[in-house]
C-alpha positions in Angstrom: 0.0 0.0 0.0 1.6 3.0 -0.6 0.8 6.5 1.8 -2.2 7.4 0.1 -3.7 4.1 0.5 -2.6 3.9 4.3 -5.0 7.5 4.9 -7.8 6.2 3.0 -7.4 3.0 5.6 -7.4 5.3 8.7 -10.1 7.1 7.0 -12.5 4.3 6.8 -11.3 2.8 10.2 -12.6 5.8 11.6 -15.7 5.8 9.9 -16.8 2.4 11.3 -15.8 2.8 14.9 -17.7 6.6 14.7 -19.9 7.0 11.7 -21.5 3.8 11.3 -19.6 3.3 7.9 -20.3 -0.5 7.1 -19.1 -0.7 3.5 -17.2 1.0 0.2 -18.9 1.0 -2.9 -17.6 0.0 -7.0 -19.7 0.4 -9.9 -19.0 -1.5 -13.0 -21.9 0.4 -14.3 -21.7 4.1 -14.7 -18.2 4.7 -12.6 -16.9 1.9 -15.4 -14.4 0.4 -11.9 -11.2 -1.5 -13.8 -10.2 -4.3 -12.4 -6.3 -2.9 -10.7 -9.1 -0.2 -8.9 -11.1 -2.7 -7.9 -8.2 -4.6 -6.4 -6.7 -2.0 -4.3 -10.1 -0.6 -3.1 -10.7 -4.6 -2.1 -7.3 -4.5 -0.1 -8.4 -1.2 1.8 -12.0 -2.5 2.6 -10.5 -5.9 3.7 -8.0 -4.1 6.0 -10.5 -2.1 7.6 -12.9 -5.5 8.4 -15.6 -3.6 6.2 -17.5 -5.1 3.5 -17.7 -4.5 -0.2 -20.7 -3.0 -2.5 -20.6 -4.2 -6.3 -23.1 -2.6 -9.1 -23.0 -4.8 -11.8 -23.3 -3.7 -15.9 -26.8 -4.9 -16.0 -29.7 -7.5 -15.1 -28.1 -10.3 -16.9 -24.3 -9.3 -16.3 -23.0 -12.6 -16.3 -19.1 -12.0 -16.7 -19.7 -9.3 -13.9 -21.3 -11.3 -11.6 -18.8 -14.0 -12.0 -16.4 -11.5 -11.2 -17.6 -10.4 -8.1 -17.8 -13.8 -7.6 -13.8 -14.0 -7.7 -13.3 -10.7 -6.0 -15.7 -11.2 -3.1 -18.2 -8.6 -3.1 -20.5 -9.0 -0.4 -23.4 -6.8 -1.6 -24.2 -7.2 -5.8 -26.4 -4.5 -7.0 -28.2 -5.0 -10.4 -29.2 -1.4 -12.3 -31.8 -0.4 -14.6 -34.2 -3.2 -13.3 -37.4 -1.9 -14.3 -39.8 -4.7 -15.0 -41.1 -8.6 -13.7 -39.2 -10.0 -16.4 -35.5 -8.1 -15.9 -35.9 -9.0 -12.1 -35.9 -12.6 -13.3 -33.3 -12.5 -15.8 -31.3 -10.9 -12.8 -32.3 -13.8 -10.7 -31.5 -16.4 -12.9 -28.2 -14.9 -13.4 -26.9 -14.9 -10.1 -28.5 -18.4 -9.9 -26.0 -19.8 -12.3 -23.6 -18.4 -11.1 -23.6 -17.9 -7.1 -24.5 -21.1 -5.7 -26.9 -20.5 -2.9 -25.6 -23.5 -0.5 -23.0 -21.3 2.1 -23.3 -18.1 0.1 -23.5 -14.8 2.4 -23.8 -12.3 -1.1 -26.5 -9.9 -1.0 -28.4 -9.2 -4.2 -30.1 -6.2 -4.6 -31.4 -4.1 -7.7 -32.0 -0.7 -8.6 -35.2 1.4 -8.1 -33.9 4.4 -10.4 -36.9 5.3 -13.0 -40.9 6.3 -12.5 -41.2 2.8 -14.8 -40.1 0.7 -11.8 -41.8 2.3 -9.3 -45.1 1.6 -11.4 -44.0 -1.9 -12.1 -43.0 -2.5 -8.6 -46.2 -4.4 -7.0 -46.2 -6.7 -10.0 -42.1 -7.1 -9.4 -42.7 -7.8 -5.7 -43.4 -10.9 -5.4 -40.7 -12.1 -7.6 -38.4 -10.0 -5.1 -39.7 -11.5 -2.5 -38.6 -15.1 -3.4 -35.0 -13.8 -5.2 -33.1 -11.0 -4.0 -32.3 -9.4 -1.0 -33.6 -5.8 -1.0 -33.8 -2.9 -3.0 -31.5 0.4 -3.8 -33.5 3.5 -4.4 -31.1 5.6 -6.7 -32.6 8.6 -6.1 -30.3 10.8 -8.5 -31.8 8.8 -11.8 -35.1 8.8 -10.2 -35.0 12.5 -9.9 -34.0 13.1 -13.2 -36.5 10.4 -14.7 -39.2 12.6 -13.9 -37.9 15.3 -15.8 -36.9 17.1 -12.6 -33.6 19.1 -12.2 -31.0 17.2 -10.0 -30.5 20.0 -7.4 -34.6 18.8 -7.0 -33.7 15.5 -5.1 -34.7 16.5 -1.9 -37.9 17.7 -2.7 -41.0 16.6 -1.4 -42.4 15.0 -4.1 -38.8 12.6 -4.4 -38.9 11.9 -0.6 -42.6 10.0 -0.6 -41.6 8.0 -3.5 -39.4 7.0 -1.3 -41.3 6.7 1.5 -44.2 4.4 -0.9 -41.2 1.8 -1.8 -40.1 1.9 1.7 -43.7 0.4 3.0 -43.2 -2.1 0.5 -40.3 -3.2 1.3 -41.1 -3.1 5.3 -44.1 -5.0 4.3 -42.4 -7.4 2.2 -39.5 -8.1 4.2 -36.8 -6.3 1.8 -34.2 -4.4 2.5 -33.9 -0.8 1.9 -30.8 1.0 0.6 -31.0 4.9 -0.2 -28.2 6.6 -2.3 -28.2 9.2 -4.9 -26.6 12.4 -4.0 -26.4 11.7 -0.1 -25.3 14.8 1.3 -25.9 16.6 4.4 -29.1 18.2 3.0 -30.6 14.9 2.3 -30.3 13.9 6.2 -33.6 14.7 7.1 -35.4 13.5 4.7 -33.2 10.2 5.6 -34.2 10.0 8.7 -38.1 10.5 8.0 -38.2 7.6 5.4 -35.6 5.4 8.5 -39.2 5.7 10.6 -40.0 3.5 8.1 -37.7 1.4 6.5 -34.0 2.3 6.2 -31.1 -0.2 6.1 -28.7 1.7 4.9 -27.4 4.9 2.8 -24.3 5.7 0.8 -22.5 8.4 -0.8 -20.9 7.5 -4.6 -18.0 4.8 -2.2 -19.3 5.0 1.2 -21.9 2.8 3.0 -23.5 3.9 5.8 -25.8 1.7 8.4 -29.4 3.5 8.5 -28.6 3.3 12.5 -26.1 6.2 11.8 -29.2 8.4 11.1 -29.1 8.6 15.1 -26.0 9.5 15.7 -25.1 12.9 16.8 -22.4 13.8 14.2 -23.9 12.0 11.8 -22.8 15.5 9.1 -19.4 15.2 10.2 -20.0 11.2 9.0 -20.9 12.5 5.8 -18.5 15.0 5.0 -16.2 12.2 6.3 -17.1 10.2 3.1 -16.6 13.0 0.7 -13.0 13.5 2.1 -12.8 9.6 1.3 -13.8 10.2 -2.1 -11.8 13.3 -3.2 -8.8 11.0 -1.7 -9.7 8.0 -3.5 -9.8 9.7 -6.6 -7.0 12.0 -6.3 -5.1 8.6 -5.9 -6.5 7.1 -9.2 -5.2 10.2 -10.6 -1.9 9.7 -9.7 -1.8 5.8 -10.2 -2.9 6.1 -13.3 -0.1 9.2 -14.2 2.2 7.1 -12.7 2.0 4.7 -15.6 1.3 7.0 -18.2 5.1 8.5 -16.9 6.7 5.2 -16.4 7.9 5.1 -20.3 8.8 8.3 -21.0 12.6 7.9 -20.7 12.6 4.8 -23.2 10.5 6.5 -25.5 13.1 9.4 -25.8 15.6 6.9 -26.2 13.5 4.8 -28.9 13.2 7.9 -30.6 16.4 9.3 -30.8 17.8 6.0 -32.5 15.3 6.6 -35.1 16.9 7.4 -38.3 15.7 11.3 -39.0 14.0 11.5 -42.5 16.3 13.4 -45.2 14.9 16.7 -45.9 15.1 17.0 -50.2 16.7 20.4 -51.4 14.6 21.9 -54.5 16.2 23.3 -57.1 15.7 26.6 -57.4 
């Protein structure tokens, strides 16, 4: 681990012993995680004894799935999951390939558009028997209804979330909120927690709903945003650092390349 890596340990350290952090978060979806990234954010989590959040490509993400497989993920998101029948392509892809005999993986799939939330009682049932719980990606959602994104805390966003958290109290699902979790969005956290509320996460971090209570539960947040600007201010420089690493040879390379004769014109 180099130093960068040893701060973002501390960092999440801290946030589990104060913040209720239970988990960082990779998307192979729309952050488009590479697999080195994935790696070293695995060797962080692993070191600070927290668990690991995966969102797949897609419903039927096979390779993905048997990747997270490999890597260990212990909570598999699945996006875009609007309808009955994506739910049970989702379901019989993690079938194949996660066998359900010892398996302690989480499936879970994305509540992001108005078309699952009006698809959602026919979906529930099929939930019910197949996944774990259900991410309300309140960013997409927002901007599914044609709304701006600074409008995610309005009302209007806040009892859709409220509705799917009934049904998922009612039908013994989980609950994840994300989708711009900042400190605005804390109380309207903590109204749809009187409900339903397992957990909540920022872009990488994972919060326990339970953290909703604590007393510096903003200082938790902006705890996970210094996370992130770290994490990625460490991509930056990882990936620099190999764009770099052949620039000495290249010069070299080049300079035993014959130079092309320049042809004088007569005049």
């Amino acid at each position: 681990m180099n130093l960068a890596e040893i701060n973002l340990l501390e960092n999440l350290k801290r946030g589990r012993d104060e913040y209720g952090v239970v988990a960082v978060k990779a998307e192979f979806e729309a952050e488009g995680t590479r697999p080195d990234e994935l790696l070293r954010l695995l060797e962080v989590a692993q070191r600070a004894d927290i668990k690991v959040a995966l969102k797949i490509g897609g419903c039927e993400a096979v390779s993905d799935l048997l990747a997270s497989k490999l890597y260990g993920a212990d909570y598999i998101i699945a996006p875009m999951v609007e309808t009955p029948y994506a739910l049970t392509k989702f379901i019989e892809a993690k079938t194949k390939t996660h066998d359900s005999r010892g398996n302690t993986t989480s499936f879970l799939f994305n509540l992001e558009t108005e078309t699952t939330l009006d698809n959602l009682d026919a979906m529930l049932p099929i939930a019910r028997s197949g996944v774990d719980g259900i991410v309300f990606g309140r960013v997409d959602f927002t901007l599914s209804r044609g709304l701006a994104r600074n409008q995610i805390n309005d009302r209007a966003i806040t009892d859709a979330v409220l509705q799917v958290a009934h049904k998922c109290r009612d039908n013994g699902l989980e609950l994840v909120v994300g989708g711009s979790v900042a400190i605005e969005a804390i109380p309207a956290l903590r109204e749809i927690r009187q409900v339903r509320l397992d957990r909540f996460e920022t872009r990488k971090i994972v919060f326990d709903g339970a953290a909703l209570d604590h007393r510096r539960i903003e200082d938790g947040i902006m705890h996970a945003v210094a996370f992130e600007l770290a994490w990625l201010k460490n991509k930056r420089d990882y990936y620099n650092s190999i764009a770099k690493e052949d620039l000495a040879r290249i010069a070299m390379m080049e300079a035993r390349m014959p130079q092309p004769k320049v042809i004088q014109h007569a005049a």
